[in-house]
C-alpha atoms as a printed R data frame, in Angstrom:
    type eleno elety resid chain resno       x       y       z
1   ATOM     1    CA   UNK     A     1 -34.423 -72.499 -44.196
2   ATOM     2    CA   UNK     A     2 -33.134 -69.210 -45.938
3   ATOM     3    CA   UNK     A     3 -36.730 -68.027 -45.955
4   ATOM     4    CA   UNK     A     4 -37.067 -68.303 -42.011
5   ATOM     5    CA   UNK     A     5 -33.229 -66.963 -41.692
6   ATOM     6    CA   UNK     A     6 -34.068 -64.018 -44.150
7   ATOM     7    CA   UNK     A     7 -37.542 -63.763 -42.006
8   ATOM     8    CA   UNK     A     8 -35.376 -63.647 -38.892
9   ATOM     9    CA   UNK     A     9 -32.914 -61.312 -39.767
10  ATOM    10    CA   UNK     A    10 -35.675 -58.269 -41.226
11  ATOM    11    CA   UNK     A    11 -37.527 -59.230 -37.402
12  ATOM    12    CA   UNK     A    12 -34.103 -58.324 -35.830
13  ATOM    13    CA   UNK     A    13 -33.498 -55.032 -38.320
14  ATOM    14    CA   UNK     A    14 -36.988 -54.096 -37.411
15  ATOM    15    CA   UNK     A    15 -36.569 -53.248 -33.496
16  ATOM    16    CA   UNK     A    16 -33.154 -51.917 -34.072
17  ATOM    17    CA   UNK     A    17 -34.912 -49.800 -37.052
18  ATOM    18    CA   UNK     A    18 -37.186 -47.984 -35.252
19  ATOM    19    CA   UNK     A    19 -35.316 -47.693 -31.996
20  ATOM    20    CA   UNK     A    20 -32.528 -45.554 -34.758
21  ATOM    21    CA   UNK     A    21 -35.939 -43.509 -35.684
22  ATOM    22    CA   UNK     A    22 -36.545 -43.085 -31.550
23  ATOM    23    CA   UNK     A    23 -33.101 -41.495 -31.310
24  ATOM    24    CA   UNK     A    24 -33.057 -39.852 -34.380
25  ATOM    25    CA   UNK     A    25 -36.118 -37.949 -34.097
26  ATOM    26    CA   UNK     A    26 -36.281 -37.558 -30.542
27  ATOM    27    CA   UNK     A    27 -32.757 -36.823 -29.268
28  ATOM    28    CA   UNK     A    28 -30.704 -35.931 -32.446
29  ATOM    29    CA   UNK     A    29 -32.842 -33.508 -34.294
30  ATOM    30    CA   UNK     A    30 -34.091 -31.516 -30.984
31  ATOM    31    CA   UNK     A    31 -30.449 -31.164 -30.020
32  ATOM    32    CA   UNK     A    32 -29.422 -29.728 -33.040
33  ATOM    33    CA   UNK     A    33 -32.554 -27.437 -33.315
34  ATOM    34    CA   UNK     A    34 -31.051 -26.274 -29.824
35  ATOM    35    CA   UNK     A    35 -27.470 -25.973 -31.013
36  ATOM    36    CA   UNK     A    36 -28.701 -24.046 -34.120
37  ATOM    37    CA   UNK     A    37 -31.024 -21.553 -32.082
38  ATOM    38    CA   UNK     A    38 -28.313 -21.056 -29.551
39  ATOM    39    CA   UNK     A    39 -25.723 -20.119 -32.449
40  ATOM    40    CA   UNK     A    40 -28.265 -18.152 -34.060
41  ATOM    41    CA   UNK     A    41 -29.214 -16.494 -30.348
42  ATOM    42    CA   UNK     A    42 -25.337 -15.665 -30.094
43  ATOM    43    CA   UNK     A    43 -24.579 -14.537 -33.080
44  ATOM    44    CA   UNK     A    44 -27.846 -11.913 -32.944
45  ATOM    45    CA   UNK     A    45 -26.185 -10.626 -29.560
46  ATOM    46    CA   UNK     A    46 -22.681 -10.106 -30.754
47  ATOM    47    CA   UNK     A    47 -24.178  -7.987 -33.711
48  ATOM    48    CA   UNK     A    48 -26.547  -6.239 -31.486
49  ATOM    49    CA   UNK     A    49 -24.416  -5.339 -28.680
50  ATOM    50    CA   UNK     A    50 -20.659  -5.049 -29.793
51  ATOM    51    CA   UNK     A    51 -19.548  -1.457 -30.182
52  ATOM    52    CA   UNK     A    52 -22.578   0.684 -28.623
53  ATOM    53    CA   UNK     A    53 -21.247   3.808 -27.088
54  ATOM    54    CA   UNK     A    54 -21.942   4.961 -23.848
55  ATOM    55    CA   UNK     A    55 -24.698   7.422 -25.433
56  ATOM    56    CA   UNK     A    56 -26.677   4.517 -26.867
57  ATOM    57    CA   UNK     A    57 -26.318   2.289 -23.530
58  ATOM    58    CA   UNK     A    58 -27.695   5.417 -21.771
59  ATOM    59    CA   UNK     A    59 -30.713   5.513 -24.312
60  ATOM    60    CA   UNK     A    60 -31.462   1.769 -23.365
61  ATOM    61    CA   UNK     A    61 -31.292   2.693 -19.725
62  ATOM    62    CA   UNK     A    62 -33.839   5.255 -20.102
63  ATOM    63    CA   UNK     A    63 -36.152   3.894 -22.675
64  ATOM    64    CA   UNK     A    64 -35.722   0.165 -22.465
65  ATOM    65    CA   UNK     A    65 -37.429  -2.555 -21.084
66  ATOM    66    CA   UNK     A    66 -37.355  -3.978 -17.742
67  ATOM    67    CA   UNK     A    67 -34.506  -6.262 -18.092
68  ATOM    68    CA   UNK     A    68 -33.275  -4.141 -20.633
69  ATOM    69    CA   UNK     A    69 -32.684  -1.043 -18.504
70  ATOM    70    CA   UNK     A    70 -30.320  -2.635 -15.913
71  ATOM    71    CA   UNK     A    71 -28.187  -4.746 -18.339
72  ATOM    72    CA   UNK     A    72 -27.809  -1.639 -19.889
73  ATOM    73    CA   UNK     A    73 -26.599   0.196 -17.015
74  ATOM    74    CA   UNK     A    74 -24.823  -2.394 -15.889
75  ATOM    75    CA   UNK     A    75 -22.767  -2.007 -19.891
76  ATOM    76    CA   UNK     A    76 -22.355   1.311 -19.240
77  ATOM    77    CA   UNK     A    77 -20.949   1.105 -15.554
78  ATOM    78    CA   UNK     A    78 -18.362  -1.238 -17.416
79  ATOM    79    CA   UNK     A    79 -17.647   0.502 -21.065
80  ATOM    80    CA   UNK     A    80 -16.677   3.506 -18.716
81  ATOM    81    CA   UNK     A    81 -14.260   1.716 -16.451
82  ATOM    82    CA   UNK     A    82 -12.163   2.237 -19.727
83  ATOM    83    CA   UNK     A    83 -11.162   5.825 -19.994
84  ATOM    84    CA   UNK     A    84 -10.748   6.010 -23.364
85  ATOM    85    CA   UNK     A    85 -14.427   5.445 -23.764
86  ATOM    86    CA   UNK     A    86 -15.757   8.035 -21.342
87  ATOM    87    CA   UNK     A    87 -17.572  10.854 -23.041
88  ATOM    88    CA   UNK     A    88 -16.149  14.117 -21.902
89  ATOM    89    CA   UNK     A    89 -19.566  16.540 -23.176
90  ATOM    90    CA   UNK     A    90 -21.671  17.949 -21.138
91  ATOM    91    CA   UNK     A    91 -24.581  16.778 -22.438
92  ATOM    92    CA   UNK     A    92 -23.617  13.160 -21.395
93  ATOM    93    CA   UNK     A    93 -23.333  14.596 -17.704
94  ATOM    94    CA   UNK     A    94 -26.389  16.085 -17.682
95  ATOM    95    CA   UNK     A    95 -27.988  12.788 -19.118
96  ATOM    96    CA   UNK     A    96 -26.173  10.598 -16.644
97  ATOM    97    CA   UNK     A    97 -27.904  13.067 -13.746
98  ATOM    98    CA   UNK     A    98 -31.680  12.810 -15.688
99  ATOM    99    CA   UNK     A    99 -30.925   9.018 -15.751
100 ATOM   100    CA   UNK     A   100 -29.965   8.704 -12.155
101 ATOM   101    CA   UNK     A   101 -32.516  11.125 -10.974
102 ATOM   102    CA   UNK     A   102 -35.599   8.866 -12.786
103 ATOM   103    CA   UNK     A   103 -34.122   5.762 -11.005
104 ATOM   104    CA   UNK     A   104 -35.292   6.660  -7.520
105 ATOM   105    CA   UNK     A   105 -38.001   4.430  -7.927
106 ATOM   106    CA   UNK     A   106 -36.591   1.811 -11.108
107 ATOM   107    CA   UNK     A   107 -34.879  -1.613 -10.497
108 ATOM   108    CA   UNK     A   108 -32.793  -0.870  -7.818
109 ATOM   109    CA   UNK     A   109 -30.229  -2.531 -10.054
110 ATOM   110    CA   UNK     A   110 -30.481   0.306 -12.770
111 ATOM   111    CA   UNK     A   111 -29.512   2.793  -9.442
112 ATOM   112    CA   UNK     A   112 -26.783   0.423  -8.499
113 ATOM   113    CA   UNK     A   113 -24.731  -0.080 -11.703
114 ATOM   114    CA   UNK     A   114 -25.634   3.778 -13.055
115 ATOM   115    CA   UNK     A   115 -23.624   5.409  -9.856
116 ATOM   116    CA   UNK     A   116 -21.127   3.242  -9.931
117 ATOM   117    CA   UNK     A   117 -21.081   4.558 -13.859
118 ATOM   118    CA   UNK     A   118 -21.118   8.228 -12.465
119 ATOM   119    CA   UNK     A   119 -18.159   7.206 -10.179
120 ATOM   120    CA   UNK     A   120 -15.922   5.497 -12.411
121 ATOM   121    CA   UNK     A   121 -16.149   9.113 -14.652
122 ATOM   122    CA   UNK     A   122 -15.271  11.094 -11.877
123 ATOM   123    CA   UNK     A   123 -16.897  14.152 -12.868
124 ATOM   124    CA   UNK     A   124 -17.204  16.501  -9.768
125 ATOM   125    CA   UNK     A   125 -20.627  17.314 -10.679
126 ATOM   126    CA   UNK     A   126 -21.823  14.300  -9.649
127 ATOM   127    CA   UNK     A   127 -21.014  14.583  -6.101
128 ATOM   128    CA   UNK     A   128 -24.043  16.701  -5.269
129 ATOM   129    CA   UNK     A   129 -26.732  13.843  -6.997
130 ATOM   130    CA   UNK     A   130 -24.512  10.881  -4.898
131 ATOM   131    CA   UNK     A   131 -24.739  12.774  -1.914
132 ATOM   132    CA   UNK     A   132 -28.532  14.169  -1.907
133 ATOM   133    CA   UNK     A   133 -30.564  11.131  -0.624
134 ATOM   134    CA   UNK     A   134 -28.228   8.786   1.298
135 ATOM   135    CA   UNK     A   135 -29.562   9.439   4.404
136 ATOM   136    CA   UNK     A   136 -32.716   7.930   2.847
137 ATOM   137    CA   UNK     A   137 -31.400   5.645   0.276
138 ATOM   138    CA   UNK     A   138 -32.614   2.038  -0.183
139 ATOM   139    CA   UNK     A   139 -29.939  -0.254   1.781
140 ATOM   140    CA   UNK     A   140 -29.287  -2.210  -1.580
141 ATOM   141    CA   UNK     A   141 -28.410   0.624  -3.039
142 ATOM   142    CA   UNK     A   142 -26.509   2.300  -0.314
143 ATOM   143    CA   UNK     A   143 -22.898   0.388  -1.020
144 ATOM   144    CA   UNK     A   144 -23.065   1.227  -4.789
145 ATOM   145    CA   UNK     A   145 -23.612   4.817  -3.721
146 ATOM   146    CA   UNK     A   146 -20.735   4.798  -1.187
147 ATOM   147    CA   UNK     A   147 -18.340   3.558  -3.589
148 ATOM   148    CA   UNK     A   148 -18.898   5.744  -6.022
149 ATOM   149    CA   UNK     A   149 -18.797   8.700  -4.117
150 ATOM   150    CA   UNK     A   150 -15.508   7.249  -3.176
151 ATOM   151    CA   UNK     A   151 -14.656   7.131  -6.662
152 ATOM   152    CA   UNK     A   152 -14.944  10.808  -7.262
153 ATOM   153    CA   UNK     A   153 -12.549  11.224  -4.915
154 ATOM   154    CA   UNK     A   154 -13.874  14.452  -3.598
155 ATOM   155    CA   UNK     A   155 -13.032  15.606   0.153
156 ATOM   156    CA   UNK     A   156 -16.786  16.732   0.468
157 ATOM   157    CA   UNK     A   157 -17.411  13.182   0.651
158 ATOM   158    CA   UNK     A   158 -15.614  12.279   4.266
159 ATOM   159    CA   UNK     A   159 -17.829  14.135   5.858
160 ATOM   160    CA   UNK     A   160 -21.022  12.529   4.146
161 ATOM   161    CA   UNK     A   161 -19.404   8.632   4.386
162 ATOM   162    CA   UNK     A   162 -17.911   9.195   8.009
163 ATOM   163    CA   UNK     A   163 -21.220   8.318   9.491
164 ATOM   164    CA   UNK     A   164 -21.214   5.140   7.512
165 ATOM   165    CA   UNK     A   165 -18.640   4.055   9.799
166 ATOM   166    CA   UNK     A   166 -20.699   2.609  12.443
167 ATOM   167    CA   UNK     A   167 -23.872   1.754  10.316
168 ATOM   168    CA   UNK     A   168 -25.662  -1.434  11.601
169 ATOM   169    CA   UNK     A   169 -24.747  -3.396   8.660
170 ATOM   170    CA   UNK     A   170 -21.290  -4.750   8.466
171 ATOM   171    CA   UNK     A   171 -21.281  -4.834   4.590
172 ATOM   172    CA   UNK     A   172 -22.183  -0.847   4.465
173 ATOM   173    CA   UNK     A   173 -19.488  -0.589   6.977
174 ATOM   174    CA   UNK     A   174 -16.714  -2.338   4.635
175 ATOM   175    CA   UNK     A   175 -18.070  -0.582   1.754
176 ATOM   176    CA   UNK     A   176 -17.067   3.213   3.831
177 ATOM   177    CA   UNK     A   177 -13.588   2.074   4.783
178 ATOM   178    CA   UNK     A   178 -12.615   1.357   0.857
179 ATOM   179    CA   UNK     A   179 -14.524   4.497  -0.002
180 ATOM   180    CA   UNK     A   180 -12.503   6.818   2.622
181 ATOM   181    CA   UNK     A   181  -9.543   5.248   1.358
182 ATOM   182    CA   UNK     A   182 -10.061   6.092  -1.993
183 ATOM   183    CA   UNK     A   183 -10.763   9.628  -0.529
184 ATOM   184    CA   UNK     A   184  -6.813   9.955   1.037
185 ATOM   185    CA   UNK     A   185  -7.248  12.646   3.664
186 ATOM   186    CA   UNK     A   186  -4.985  12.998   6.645
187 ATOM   187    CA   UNK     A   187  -9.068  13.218   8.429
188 ATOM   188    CA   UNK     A   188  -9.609   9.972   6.692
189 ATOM   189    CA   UNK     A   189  -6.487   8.340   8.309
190 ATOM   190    CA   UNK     A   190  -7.685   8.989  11.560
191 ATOM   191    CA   UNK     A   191 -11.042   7.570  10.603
192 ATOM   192    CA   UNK     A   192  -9.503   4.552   9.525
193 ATOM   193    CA   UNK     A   193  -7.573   3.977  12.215
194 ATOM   194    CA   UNK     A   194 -10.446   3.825  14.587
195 ATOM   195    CA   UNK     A   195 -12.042   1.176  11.913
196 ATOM   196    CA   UNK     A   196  -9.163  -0.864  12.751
197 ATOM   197    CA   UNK     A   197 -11.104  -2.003  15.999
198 ATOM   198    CA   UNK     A   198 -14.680  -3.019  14.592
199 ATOM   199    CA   UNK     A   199 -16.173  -5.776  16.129
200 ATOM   200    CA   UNK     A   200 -16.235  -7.340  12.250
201 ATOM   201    CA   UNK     A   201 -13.606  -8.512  10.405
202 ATOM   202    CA   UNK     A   202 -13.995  -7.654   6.930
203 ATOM   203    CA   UNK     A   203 -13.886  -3.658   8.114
204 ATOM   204    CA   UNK     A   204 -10.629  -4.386   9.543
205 ATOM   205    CA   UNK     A   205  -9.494  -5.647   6.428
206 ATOM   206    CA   UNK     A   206 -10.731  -2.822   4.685
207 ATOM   207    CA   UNK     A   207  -8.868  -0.407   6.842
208 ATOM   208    CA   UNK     A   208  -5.784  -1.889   6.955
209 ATOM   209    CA   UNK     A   209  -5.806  -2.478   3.331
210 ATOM   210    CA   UNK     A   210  -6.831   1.072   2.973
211 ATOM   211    CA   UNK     A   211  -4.374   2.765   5.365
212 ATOM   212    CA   UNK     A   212  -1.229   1.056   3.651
213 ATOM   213    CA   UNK     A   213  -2.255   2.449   0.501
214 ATOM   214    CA   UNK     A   214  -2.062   5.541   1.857
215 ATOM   215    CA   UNK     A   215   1.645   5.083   3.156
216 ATOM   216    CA   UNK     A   216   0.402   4.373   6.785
217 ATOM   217    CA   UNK     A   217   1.128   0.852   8.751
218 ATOM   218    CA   UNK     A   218  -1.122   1.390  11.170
219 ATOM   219    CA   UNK     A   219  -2.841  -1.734  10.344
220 ATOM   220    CA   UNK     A   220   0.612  -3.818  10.416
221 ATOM   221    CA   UNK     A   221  -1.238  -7.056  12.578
222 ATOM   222    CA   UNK     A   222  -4.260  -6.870  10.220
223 ATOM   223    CA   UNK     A   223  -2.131  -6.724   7.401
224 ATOM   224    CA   UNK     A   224   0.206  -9.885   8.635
225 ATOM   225    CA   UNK     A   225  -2.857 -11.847   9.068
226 ATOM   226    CA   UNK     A   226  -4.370 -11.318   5.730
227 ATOM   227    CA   UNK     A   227  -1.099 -12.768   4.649
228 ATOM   228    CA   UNK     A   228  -1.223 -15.754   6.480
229 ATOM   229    CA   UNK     A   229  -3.657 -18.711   4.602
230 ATOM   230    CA   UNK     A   230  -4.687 -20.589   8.038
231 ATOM   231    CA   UNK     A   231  -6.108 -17.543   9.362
232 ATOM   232    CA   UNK     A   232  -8.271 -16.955   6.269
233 ATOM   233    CA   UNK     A   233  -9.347 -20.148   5.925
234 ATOM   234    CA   UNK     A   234 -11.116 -20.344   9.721
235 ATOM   235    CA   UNK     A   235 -13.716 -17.656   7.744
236 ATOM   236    CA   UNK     A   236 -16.324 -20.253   6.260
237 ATOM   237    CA   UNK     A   237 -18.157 -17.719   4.520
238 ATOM   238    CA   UNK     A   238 -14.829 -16.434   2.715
239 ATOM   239    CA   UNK     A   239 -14.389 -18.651  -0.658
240 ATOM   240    CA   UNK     A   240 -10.961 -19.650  -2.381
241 ATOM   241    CA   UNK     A   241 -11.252 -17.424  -4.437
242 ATOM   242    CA   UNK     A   242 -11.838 -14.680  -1.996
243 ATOM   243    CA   UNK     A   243  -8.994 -15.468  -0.020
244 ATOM   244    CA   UNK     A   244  -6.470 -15.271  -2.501
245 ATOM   245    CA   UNK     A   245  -7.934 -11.897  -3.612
246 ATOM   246    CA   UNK     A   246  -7.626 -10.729  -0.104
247 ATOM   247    CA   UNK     A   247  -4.367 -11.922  -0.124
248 ATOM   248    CA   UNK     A   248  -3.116 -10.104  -3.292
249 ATOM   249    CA   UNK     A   249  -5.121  -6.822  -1.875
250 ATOM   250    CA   UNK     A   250  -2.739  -7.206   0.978
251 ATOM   251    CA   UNK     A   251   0.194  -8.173  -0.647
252 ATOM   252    CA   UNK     A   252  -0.214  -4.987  -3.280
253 ATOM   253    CA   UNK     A   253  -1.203  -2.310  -0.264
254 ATOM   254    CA   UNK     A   254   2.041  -3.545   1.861
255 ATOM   255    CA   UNK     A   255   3.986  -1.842  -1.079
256 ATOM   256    CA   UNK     A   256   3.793   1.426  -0.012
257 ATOM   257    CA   UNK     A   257   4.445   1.263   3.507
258 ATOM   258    CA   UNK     A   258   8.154   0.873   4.789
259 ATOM   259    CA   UNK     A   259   7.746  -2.188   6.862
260 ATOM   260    CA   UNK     A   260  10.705  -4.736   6.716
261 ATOM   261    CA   UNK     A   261   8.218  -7.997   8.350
262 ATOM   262    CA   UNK     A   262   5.754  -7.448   6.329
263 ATOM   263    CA   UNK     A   263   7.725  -7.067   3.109
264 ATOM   264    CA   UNK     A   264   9.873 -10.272   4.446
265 ATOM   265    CA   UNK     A   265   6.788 -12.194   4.085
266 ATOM   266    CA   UNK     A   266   5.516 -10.914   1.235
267 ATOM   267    CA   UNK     A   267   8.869 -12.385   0.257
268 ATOM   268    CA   UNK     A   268   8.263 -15.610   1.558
269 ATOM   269    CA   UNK     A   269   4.400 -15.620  -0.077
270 ATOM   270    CA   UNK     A   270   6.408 -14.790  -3.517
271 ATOM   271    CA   UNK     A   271   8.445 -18.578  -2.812
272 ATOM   272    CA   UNK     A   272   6.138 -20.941  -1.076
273 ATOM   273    CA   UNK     A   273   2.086 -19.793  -1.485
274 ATOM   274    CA   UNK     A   274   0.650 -22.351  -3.776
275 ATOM   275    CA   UNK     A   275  -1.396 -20.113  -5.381
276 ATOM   276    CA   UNK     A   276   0.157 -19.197  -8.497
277 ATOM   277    CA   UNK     A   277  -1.672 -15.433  -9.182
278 ATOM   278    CA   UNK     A   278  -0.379 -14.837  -5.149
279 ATOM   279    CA   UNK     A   279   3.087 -15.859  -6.017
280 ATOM   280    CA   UNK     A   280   2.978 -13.881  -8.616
281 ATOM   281    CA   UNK     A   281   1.885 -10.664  -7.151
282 ATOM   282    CA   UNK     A   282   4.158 -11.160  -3.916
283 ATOM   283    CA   UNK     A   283   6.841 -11.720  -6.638
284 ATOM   284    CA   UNK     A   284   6.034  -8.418  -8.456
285 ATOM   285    CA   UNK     A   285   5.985  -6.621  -5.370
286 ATOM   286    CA   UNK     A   286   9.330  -7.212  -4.008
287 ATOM   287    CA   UNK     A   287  10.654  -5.954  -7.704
288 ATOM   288    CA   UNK     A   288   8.902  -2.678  -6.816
């Protein structure tokens, strides 16, 4: 009897034995290969990548890969959001203007992320490589364009962005309402103003948004709606996430306009919206 019990019990370890080899070799090991390579593949970047200047992201845009040349743009546009990391030579300028020049024809991504780079530097000598081609500019590229010259904030640029104002696309449309508000021209007010009435929603946004930050409440009724939740939330194509940014935009621009309603709800917003980052704007606005 113990022989056939021992017998039994090594039959039962044997299935259970090889089914812990299965796992083991099939599932376990792979994963941690995966972990390991992952680790390894992160660990590679963060060496590789942390604390390039702007002059070695440039090099990447103009000699790198494929991939390589749009990620690197796309760095760049962000390293120079910071000020404190913007190069001030002129040698960078005139590389940013080669590098924007050769990307006529590139990824329209490298085009995209390198004006919005020139933009968020501001240099006025820009203005003239923004402005040359628009008229013939890639759509894709077209908003990227139009915000940067925005950015510059150079009053050569109403003129060249007003006829933006009644493209066919809606999106290039919304993109030259923030632009000319960006701009702040009493010409741009009046541009605005008529932008108040498109036939699409988001460029009324835009233009209300944009004419309170310029001290002008024009765009009071547009303004009052973007504060109001039920209203937003008829706009399928406008996310959670979107509305509450719309909201804040509106809740920020309503600060410099002298309007008692509007700053009552804003009030109101700062108490009852059950979005915390909205509260918490509305609240920081009425301490303003």
């Amino acid at each position: 009897m113990s022989d056939q019990s021992s017998a039994a019990e090594n039959h039962e370890q044997e299935p259970r034995s090889f089914l812990g080899v299965i796992v083991h070799s099939f599932f376990i090991i792979p994963f941690l290969i995966v972990v390991f390579c992952l680790l390894l593949f992160t660990a590679i970047h963060l060496l590789t990548s942390e604390n390039q200047t702007a002059y070695e992201y440039l090099e990447d845009v103009k000699v790198g890969g494929l991939s390589k040349r749009w990620q690197a743009a796309f760095e760049l546009s962000k390293l120079l959001a910071h000020p404190k990391q913007v190069p001030h030579e002129q040698r960078f300028v005139n590389e940013m203007l080669t590098a924007f020049k050769q990307s006529e024809h590139d990824d329209p991504r490298v085009r995209q992320y390198l004006a919005l780079a020139m933009g968020r530097m501001g240099s006025p000598e820009f203005f003239e490589a923004l402005r040359a081609n628009i008229k013939s500019e890639k759509e894709e590229n077209l908003y990227a364009i139009i915000y940067a010259l925005g950015m510059l904030k150079d009053k050569r640029a109403v003129a060249v962005l007003e006829p933006f104002l009644k493209h066919e696309q809606a999106r290039i449309r919304s993109c030259a309402v923030v632009a000319l508000g960006s701009i702040g021209t009493d010409p741009v007010k009046e541009l605005l103003k008529r932008s108040l009435t498109d036939s699409e929603p988001n460029v009324q946004w835009g233009s209300a948004i944009s004419l309170a930050q310029l001290g002008d409440n024009s765009g009071r009724d547009v303004l009052a709606q973007l504060l109001d939740r039920d209203y937003l939330a008829k706009f399928s194509e406008v996310d959670p996430q979107e509305l509450n940014q719309l909201m804040i935009a509106a809740i920020e621009a309503i600060q410099h306009v002298q309007d008692q309603d509007l700053r009552r709800r804003v009030q109101e917003l700062g108490v009852s919206d059950h979005n915390m980052k909205v509260r918490a704007a509305a609240l920081e606005s009425i301490k303003r």
